[in-house]
SEBA-244035 format. One record per residue (C-alpha): x, y, z; residue number from 1; residue in three letters. Coordinates in nm, 4 decimals, always signed. Each point is the difference from the previous one (the first is absolute). Layout:
residues N
+----------+----------+----------+-----+-----+
:        X :        Y :        Z :   i :  aa :
+----------+----------+----------+-----+-----+
:        X :        Y :        Z : NUM : ALA :
...
+----------+----------+----------+-----+-----+
END
This chain:
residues 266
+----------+----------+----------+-----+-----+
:        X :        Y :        Z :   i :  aa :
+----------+----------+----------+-----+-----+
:  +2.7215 :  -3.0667 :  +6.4924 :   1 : UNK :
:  +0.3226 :  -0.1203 :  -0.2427 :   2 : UNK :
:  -0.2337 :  -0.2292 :  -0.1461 :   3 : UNK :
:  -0.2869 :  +0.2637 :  -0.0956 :   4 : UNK :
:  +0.3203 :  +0.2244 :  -0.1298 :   5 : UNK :
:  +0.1444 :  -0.2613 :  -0.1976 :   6 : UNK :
:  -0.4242 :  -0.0860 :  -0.1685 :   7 : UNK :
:  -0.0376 :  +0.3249 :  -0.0404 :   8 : UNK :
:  +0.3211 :  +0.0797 :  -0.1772 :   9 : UNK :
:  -0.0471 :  -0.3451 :  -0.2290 :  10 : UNK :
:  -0.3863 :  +0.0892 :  -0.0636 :  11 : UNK :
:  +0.1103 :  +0.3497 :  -0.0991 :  12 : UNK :
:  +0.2453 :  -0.1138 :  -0.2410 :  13 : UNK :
:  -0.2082 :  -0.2238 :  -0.1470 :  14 : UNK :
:  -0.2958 :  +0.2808 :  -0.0172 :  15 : UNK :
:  +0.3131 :  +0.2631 :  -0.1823 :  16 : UNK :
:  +0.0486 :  -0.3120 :  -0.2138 :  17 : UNK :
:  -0.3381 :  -0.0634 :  -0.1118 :  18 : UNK :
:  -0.0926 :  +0.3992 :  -0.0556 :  19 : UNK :
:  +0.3340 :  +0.0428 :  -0.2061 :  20 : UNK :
:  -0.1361 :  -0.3070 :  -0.2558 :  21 : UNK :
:  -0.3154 :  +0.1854 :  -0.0073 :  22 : UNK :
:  +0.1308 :  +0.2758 :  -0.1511 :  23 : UNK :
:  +0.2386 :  -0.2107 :  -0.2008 :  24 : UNK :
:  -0.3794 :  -0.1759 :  -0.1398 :  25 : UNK :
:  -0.0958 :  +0.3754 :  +0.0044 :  26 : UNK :
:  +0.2764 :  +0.0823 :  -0.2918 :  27 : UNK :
:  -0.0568 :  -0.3004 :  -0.1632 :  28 : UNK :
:  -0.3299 :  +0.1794 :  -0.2077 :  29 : UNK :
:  +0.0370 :  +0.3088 :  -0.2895 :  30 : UNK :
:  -0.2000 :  +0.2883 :  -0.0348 :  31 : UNK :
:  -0.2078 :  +0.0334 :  -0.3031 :  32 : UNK :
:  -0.1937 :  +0.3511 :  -0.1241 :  33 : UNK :
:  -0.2881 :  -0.0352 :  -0.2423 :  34 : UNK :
:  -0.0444 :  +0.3134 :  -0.2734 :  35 : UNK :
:  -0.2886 :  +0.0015 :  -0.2719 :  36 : UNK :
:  +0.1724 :  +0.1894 :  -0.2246 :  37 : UNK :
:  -0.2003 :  -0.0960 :  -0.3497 :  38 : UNK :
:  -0.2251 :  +0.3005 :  -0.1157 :  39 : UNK :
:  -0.2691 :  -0.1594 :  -0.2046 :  40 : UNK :
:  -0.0501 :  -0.3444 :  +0.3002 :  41 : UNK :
:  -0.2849 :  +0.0207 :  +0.2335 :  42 : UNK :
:  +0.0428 :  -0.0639 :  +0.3519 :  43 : UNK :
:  +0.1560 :  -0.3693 :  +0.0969 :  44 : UNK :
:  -0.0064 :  -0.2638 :  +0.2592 :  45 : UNK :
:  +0.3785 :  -0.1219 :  +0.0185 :  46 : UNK :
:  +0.0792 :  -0.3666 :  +0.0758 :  47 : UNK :
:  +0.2919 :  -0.1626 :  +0.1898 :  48 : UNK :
:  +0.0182 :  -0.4071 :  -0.0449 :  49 : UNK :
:  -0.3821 :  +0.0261 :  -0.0231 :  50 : UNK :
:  -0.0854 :  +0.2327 :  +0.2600 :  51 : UNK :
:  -0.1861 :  +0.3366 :  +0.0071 :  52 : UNK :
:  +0.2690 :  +0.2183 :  +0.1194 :  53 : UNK :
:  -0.1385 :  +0.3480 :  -0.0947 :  54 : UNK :
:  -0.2992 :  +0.1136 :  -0.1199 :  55 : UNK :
:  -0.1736 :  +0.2733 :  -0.2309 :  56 : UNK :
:  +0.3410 :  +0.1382 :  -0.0475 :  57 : UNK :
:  -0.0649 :  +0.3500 :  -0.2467 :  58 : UNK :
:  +0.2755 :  +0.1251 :  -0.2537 :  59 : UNK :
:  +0.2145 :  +0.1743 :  +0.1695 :  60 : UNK :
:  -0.0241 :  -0.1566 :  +0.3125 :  61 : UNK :
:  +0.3089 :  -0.1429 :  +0.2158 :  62 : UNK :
:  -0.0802 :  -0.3233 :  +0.2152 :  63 : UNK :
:  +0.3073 :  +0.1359 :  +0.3074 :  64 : UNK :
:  +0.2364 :  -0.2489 :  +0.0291 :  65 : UNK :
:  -0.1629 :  -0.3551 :  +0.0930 :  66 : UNK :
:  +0.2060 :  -0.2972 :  +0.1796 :  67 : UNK :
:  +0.0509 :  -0.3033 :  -0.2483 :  68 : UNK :
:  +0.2016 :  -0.2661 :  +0.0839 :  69 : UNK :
:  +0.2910 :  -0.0545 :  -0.1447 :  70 : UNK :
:  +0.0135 :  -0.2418 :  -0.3390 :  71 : UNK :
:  -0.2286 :  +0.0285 :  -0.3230 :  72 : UNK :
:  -0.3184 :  +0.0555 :  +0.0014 :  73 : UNK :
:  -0.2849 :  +0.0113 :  -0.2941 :  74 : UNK :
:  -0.1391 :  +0.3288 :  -0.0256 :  75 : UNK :
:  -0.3137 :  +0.0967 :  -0.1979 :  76 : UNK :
:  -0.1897 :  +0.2420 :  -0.0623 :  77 : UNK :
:  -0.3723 :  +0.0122 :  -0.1143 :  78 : UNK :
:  -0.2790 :  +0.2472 :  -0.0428 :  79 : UNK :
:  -0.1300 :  +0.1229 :  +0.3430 :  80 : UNK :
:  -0.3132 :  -0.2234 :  +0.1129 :  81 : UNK :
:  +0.0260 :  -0.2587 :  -0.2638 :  82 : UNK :
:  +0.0318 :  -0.3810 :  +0.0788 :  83 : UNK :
:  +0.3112 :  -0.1186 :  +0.0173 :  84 : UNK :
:  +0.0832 :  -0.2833 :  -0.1939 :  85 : UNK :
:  +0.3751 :  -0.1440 :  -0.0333 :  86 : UNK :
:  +0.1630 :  +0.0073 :  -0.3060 :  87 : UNK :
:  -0.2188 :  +0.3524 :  -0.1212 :  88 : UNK :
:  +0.1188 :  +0.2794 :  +0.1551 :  89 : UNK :
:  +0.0641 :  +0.3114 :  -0.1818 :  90 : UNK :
:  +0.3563 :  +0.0153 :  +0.0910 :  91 : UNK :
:  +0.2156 :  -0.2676 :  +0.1799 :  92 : UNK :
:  +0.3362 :  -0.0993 :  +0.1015 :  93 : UNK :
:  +0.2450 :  -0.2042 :  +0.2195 :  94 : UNK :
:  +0.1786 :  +0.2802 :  +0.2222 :  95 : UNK :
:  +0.3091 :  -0.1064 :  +0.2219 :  96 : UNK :
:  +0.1094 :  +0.2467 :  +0.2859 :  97 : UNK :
:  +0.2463 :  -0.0589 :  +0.2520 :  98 : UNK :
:  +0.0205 :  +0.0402 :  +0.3685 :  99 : UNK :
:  +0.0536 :  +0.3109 :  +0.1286 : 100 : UNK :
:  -0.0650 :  +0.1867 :  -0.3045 : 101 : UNK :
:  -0.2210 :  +0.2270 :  -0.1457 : 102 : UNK :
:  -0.2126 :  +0.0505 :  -0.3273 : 103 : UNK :
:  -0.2395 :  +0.1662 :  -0.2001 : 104 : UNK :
:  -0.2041 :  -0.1700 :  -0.2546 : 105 : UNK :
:  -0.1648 :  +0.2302 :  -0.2402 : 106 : UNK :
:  -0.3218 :  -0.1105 :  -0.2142 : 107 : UNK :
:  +0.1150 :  +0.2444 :  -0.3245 : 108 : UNK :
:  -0.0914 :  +0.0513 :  -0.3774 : 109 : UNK :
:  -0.3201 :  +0.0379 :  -0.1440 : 110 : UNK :
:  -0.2299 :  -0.2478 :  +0.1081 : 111 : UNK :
:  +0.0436 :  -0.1744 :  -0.4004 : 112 : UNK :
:  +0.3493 :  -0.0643 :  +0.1439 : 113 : UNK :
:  -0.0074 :  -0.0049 :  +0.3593 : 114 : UNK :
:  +0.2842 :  -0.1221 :  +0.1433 : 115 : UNK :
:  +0.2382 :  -0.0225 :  +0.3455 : 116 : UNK :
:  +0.2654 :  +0.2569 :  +0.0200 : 117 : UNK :
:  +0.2415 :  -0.0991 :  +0.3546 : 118 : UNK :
:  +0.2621 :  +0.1327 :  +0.1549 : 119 : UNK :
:  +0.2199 :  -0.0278 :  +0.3048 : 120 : UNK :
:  -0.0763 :  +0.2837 :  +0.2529 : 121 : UNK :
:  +0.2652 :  +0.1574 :  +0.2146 : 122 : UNK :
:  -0.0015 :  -0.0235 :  +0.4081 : 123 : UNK :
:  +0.3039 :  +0.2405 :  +0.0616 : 124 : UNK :
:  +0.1510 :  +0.2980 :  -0.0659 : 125 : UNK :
:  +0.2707 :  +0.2598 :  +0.1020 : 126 : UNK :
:  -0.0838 :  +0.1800 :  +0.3724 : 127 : UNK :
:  -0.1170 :  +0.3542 :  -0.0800 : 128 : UNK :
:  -0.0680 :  -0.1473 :  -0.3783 : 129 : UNK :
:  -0.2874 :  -0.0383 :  -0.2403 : 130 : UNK :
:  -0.0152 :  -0.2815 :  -0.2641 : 131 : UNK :
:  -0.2508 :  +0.0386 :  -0.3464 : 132 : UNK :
:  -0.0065 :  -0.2235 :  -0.2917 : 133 : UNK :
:  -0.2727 :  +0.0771 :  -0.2751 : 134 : UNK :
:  -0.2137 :  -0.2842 :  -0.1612 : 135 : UNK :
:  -0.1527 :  +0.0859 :  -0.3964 : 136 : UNK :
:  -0.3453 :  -0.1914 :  +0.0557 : 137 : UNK :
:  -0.2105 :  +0.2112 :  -0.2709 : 138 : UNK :
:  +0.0255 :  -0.2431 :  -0.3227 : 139 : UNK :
:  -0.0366 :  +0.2720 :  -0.2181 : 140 : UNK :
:  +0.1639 :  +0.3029 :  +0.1224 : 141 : UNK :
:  +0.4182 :  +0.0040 :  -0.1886 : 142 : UNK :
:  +0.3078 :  -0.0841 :  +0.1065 : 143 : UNK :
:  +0.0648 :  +0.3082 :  +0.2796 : 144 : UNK :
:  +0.2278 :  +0.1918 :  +0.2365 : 145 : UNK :
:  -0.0641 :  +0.1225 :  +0.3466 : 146 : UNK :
:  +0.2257 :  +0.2563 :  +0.1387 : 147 : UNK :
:  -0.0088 :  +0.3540 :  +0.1201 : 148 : UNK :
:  -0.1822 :  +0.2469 :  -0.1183 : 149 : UNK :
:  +0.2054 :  +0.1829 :  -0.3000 : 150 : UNK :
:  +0.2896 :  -0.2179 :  +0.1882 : 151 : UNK :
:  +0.1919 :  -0.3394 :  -0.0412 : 152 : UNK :
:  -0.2169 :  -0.2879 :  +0.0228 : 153 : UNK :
:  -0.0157 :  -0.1935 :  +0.2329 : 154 : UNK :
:  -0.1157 :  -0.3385 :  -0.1363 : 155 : UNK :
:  +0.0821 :  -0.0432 :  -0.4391 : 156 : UNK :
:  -0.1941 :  -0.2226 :  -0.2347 : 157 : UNK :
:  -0.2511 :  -0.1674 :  +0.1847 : 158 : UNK :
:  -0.2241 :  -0.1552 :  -0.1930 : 159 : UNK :
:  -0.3032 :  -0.2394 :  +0.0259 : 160 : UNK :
:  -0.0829 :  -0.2241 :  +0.1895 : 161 : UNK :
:  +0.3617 :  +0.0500 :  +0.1812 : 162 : UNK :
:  +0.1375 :  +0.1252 :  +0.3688 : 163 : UNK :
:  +0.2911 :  +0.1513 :  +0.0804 : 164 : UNK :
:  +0.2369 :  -0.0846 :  +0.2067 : 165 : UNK :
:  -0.0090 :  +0.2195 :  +0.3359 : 166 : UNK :
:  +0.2341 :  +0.3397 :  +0.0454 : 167 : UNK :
:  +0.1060 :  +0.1501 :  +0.3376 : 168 : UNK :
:  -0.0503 :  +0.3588 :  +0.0115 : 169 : UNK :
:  -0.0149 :  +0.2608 :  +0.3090 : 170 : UNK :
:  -0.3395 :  +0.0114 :  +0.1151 : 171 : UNK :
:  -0.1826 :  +0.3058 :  -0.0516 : 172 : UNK :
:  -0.2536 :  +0.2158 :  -0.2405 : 173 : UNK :
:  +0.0343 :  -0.0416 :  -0.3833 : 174 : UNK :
:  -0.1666 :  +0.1558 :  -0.2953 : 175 : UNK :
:  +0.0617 :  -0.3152 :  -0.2444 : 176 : UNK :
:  -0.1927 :  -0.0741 :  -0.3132 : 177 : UNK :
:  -0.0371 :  -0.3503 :  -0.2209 : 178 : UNK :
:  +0.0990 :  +0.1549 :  -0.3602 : 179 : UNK :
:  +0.1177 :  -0.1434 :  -0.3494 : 180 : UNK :
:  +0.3022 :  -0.0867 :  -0.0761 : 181 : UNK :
:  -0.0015 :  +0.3224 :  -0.2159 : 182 : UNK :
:  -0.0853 :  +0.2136 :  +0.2919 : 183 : UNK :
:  -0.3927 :  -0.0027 :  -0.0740 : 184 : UNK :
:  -0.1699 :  +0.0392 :  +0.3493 : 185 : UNK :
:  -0.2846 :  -0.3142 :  +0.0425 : 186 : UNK :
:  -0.0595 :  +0.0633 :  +0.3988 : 187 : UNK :
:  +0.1078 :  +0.2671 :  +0.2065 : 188 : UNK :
:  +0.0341 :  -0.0935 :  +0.3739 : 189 : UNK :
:  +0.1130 :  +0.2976 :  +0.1867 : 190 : UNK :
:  +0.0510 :  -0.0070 :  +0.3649 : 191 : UNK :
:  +0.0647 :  -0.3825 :  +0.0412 : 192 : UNK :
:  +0.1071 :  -0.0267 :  +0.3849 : 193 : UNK :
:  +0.2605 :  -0.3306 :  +0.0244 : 194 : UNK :
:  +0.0205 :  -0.0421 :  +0.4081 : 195 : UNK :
:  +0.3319 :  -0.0853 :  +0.1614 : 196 : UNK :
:  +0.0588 :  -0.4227 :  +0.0648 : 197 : UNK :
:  -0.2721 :  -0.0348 :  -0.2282 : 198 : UNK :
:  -0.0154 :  -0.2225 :  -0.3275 : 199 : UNK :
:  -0.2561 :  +0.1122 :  -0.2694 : 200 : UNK :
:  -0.1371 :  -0.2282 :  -0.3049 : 201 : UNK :
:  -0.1874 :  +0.2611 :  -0.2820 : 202 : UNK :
:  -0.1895 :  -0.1591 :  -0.2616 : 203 : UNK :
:  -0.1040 :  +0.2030 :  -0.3004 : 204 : UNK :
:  -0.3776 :  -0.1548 :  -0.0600 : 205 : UNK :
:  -0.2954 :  +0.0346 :  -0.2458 : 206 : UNK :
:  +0.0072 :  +0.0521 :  -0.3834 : 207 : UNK :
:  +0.2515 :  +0.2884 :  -0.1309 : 208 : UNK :
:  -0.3154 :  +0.2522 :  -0.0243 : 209 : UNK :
:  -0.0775 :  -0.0256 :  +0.3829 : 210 : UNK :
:  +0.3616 :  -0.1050 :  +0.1331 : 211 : UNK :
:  +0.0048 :  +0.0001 :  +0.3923 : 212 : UNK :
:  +0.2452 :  -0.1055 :  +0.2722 : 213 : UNK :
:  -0.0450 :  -0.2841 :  +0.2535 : 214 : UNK :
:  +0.2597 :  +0.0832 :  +0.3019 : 215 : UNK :
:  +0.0267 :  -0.2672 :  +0.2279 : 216 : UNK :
:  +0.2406 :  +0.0129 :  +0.2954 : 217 : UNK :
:  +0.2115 :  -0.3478 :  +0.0381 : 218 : UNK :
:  +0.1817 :  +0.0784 :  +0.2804 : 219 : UNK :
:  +0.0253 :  +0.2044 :  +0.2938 : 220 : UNK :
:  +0.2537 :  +0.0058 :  +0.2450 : 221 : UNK :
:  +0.0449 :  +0.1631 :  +0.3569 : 222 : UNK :
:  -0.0518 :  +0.3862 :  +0.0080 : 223 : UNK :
:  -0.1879 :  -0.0078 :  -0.3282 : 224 : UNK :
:  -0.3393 :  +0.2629 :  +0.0551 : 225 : UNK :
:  -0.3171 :  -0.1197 :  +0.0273 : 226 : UNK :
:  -0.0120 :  -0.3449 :  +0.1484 : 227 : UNK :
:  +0.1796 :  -0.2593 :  +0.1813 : 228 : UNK :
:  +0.3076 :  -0.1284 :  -0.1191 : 229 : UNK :
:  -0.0021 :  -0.3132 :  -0.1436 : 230 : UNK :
:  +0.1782 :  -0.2575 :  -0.2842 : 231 : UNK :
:  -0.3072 :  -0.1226 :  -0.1285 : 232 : UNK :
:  +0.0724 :  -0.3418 :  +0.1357 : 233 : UNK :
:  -0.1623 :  +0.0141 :  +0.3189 : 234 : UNK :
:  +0.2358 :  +0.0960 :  +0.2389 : 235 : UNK :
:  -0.2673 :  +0.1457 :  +0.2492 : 236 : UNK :
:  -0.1890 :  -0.3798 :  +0.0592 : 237 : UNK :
:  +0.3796 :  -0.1163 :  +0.0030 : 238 : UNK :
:  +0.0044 :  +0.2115 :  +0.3765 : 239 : UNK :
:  -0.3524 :  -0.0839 :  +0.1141 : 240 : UNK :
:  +0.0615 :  -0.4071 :  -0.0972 : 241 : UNK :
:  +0.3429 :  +0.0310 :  +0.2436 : 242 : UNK :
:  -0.1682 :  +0.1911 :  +0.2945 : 243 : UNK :
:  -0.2621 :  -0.2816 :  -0.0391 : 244 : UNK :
:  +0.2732 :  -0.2567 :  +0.0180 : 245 : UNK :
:  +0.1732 :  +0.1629 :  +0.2702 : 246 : UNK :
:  -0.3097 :  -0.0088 :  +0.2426 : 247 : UNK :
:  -0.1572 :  -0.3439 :  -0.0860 : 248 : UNK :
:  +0.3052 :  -0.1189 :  +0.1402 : 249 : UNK :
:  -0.0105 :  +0.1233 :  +0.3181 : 250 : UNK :
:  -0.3457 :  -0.0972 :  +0.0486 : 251 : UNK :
:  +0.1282 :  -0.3344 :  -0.1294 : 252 : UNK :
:  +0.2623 :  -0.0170 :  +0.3034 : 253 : UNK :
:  -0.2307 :  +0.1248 :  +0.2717 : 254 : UNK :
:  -0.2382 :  -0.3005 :  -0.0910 : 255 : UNK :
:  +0.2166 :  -0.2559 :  +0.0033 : 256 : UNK :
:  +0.0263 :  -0.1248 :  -0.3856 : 257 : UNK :
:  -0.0243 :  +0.0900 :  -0.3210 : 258 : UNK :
:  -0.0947 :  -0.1017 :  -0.3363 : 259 : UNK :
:  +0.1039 :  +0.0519 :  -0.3950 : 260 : UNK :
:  -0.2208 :  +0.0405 :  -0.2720 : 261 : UNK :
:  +0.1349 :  +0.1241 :  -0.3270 : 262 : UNK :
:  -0.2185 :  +0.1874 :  -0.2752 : 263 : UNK :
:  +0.0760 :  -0.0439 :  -0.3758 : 264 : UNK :
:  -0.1206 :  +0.2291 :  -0.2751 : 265 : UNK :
:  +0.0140 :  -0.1835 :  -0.3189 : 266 : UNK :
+----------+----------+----------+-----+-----+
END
C-alpha cells in the first residue's frame, strides 16, 4: 500500500508538472484582432505565412482576437476570392508579436493607400475601472478632439491614421462627442455606456462625410456585465487542459503505466 502511495504521489507530480508546462506553451502565443478599416477596399481574404486565415472579411468588420504564435509573421491581404499569388498582395507586411500579448492590426486609408495601422492592446485595468483609448482611422476627416459634451475633452489632437494611448475613467454613462479642435461638433455620441473592469478600443471609421465609430471591447475582467470574465488569453481552456491532466493521471496509476507525448504548435 506504501508503494501505490509513494506511485501515486510521484505520477501526480509529474502529471502537476506536465499541466503547469502546458500552460507555460499556452502563454507562449499573442493574440492578434483583424479590422478592415479602409472605406473605398472591397472585402479581403487575409494571409498569415501563406495561409488563408480569414475570409470575405467586409469594411468594418473585426476578425475577434485570433491565436498566433509568437514571432513574425507575413501578413497579406488580397481582394476576397482572388488567387493568391506571393509577392502580389494588395497590402503586406512582416508583423512581430510577443507572447502573451495582445494586438490589433487595422487594414486603414483609402484603398489608393491602404496600409497597416497596429497597436498594443491592453489586458488590465483598475477593479471597479473602465479603460478607452480612441484610434483616428478616417484618412480624411481633421486633426480632432473627443471629450464631453460642451465639457473638457477627453482625448486632444488625434489625428490620422493615429491611436491614443488608453485613459482610466469611472465606468458609467457619458454624453461625449468627437469635435474640432475649435469646438466644431463632427459626431455626437450621446449615451456611450463604459462597463466597470472593462477596456474599450473606439475607432472613428469611414470618410469625414459619413464618420462612424467601431467600439471594440479588449478586455473584460471579473464582474464586468454581459459575459464571462476573461483576459483574452484563454484562461478558460487553461482550467479544462488541468482537469484533463489531473484525471489522465489517475487512470494512468490504476493501469499500471503511463506514457508522454508532447504536442508542439509551430
Amino acid at each position: 500500500m506504501k508503494k501505490i502511495l509513494v506511485t501515486l504521489a510521484v505520477v501526480l507530480s509529474m502529471v502537476f508538472s506536465l499541466g503547469a508546462a502546458a500552460l507555460a506553451d499556452n502563454h507562449e502565443g499573442a493574440k492578434v484582432r483583424v479590422v478592415h478599416a479602409s472605406p473605398d477596399a472591397p472585402a479581403v481574404d487575409v494571409y498569415v505565412n501563406g495561409e488563408l486565415t480569414l475570409e470575405d472579411v467586409p469594411f468594418k468588420a473585426d476578425s475577434g482576437y485570433l491565436d498566433v504564435p509568437a514571432g513574425t509573421h507575413n501578413v497579406e491581404v488580397f481582394a476576397a476570392g482572388s488567387e493568391y499569388m506571393e509577392g502580389e498582395a494588395v497590402l503586406q507586411a512582416d508583423l512581430t508579436v510577443e507572447a502573451g500579448k495582445a494586438y490589433t492590426v487595422a487594414a486603414a486609408n483609402v484603398l489608393e493607400s491602404i496600409e497597416f495601422v497596429v497597436a498594443e492592446d491592453s489586458m488590465e485595468v483598475t477593479e471597479g475601472k473602465t479603460k478607452i483609448r480612441v484610434g483616428h482611422l478616417s484618412p480624411d476627416a481633421p486633426t480632432v478632439d473627443v471629450g464631453l459634451i460642451g465639457g473638457d475633452a477627453v482625448f486632444s489632437g488625434a489625428t490620422f491614421p493615429g491611436i491614443t494611448d488608453y485613459m482610466e475613467l469611472d465606468a458609467g454613462t457619458y454624453d461625449l462627442e468627437i469635435r474640432t479642435p475649435d469646438g466644431t461638433q463632427v459626431l455626437p455620441l450621446e449615451g456611450t455606456e463604459l462597463a466597470a473592469n472593462t477596456v474599450y478600443s473606439v475607432f472613428a471609421i469611414n470618410t469625414a462625410d459619413s464618420l462612424e465609430v467601431l467600439a471594440l471591447v479588449d478586455y473584460q475582467g471579473a464582474g464586468a456585465p454581459g459575459e464571462m470574465p476573461s483576459t483574452g488569453l484563454g484562461a478558460p481552456e487553461q482550467n479544462t487542459m488541468m482537469y484533463l491532466l489531473v484525471a489522465g493521471g489517475l487512470v494512468l496509476v490504476m493501469g499500471g503505466a503511463f506514457a508522454f507525448r508532447r504536442r508542439f504548435q509551430n
